[in-house]
C-alpha positions as CSV (number, residue, x, y, z in Angstrom):
1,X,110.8,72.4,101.0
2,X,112.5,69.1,100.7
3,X,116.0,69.1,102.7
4,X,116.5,66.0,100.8
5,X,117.2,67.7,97.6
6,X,118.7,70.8,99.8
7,X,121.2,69.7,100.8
8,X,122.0,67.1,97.5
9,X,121.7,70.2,95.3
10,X,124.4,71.9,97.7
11,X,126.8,68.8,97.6
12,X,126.9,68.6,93.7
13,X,127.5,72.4,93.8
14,X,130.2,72.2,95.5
15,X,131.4,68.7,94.4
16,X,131.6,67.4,98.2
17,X,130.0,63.9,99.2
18,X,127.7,63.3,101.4
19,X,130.0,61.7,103.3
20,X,132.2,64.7,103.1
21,X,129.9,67.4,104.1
22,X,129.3,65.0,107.5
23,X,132.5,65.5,108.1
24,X,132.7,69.0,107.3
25,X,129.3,69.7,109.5
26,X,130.5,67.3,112.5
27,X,127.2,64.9,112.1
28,X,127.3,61.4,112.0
29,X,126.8,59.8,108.3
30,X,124.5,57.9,109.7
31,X,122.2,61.2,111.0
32,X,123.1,62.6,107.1
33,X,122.3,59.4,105.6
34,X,119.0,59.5,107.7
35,X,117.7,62.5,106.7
36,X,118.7,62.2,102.9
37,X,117.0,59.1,102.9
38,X,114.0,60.7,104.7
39,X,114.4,57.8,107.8
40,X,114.2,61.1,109.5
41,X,110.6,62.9,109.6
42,X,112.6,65.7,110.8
43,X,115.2,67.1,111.2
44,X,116.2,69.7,114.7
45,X,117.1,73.0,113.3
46,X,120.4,72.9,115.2
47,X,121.3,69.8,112.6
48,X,120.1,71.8,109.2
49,X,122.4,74.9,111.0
50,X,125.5,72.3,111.2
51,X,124.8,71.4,107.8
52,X,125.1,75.2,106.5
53,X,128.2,75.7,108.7
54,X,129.4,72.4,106.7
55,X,128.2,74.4,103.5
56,X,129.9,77.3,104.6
57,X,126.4,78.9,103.6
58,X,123.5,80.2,105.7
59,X,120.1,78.7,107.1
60,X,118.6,81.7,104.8
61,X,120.7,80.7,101.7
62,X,119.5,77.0,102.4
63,X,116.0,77.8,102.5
64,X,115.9,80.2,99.5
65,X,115.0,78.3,96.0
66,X,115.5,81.2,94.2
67,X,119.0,82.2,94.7
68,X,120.2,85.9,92.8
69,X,123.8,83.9,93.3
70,X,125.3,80.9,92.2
71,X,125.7,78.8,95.5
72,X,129.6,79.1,95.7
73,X,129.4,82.6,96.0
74,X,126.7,82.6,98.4
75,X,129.4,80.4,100.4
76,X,132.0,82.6,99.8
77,X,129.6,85.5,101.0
78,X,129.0,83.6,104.0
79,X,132.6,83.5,105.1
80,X,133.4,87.1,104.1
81,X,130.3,88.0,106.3
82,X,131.5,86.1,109.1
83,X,134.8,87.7,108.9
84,X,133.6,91.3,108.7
85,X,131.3,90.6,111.6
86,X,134.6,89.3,114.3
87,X,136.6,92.1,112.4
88,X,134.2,94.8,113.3
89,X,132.2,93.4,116.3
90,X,135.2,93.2,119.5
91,X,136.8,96.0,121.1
92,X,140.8,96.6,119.4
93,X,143.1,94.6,121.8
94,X,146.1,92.9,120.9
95,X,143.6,89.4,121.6
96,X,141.1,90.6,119.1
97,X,143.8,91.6,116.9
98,X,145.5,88.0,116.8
99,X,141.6,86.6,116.1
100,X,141.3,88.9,113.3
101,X,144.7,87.7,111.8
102,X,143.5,84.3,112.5
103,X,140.5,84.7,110.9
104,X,142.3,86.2,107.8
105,X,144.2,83.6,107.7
106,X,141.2,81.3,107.9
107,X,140.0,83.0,105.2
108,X,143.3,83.0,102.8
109,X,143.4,79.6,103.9
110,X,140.2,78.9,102.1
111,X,140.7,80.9,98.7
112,X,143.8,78.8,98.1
113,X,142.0,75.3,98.5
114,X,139.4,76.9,96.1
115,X,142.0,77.9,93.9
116,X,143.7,74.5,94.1
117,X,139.8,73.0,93.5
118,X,139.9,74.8,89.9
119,X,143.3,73.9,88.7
120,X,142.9,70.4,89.5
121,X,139.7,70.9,87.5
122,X,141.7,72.5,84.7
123,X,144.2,69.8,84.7
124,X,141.3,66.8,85.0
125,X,139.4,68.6,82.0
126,X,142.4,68.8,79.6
127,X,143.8,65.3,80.4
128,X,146.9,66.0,81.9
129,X,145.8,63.8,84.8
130,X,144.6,60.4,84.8
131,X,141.3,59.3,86.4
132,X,143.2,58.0,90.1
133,X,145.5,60.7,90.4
134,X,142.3,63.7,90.1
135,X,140.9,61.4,92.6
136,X,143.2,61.0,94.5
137,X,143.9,64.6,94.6
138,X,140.7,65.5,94.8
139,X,140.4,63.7,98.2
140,X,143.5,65.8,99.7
141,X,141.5,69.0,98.9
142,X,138.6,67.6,100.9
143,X,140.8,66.7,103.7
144,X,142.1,69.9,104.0
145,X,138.7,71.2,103.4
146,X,137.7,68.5,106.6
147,X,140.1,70.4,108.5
148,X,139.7,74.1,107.5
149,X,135.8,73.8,108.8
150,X,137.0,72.3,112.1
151,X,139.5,75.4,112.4
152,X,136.6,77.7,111.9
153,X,134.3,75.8,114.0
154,X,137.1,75.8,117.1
155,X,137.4,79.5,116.3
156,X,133.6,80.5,116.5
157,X,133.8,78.7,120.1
């Protein structure tokens, strides 16, 4: 298995830079660079786990070539897992019930970005946008995407 073309594959998938997906997985570009690069012999499972959380996929999902899904739904299937599992894991109490809205919330949070993602392709596909403006919209999404990861991170703590 080369995580080289792993975690490239996963970044033209889901249209993210490297840089980006750094970001989203709370390594160093440097460490990402590194291991891209293969300056890194190896890399600590706990890294190749940040990366899927930067994903939004799982260490299983990573690893299998031969996926059934296409890799945006196995990230959306990742987060809906996620979700069912705090939904139906803690005791009802009016604290589990405000993390489960949360988490919802999270959730809506994230299908609205996506949504956002596909109309700004829309628009960038029939030319009703020039080249900077898609970019420069593009690079919103990703910082709202930046911060939606961080929010689920803080919330898995």
């Amino acid at each position: 298995m080369n995580l080289s073309k792993r975690i490239l594959y996963f970044c033209n998938t889901f249209r993210i830079t490297v840089n980006n997906l750094a970001d989203r997985s709370g390594l160093t570009q440097s460490t990402l660079q590194n291991i891209i690069s293969g300056n890194s012999s190896t890399a600590q499972v706990n890294t190749i786990e940040k990366i899927c959380e930067g994903l939004g996929i799982t260490l299983e999902d990573f690893f299998r070539e031969n996926n059934d899904l296409p890799a945006p739904a196995l990230q959306e299937l990742t987060l809906f897992k996620k979700y069912l599992e705090w939904k139906y894991s803690s005791k009802s109490s009016l604290a589990s019930d405000t993390f489960k809205k949360s988490m919802l919330s999270l959730y809506e949070l994230k299908e609205m970005i996506e949504e956002l993602r596909k109309k700004l392709n829309d628009l960038a596909n029939s030319k009703q946008l020039n080249d900077s403006e898609v970019i420069k919209v593009s690079q919103e999404l990703d910082a709202l995407l930046v911060e939606y990861y961080k929010l689920i991170r803080k919330n898995q703590n």
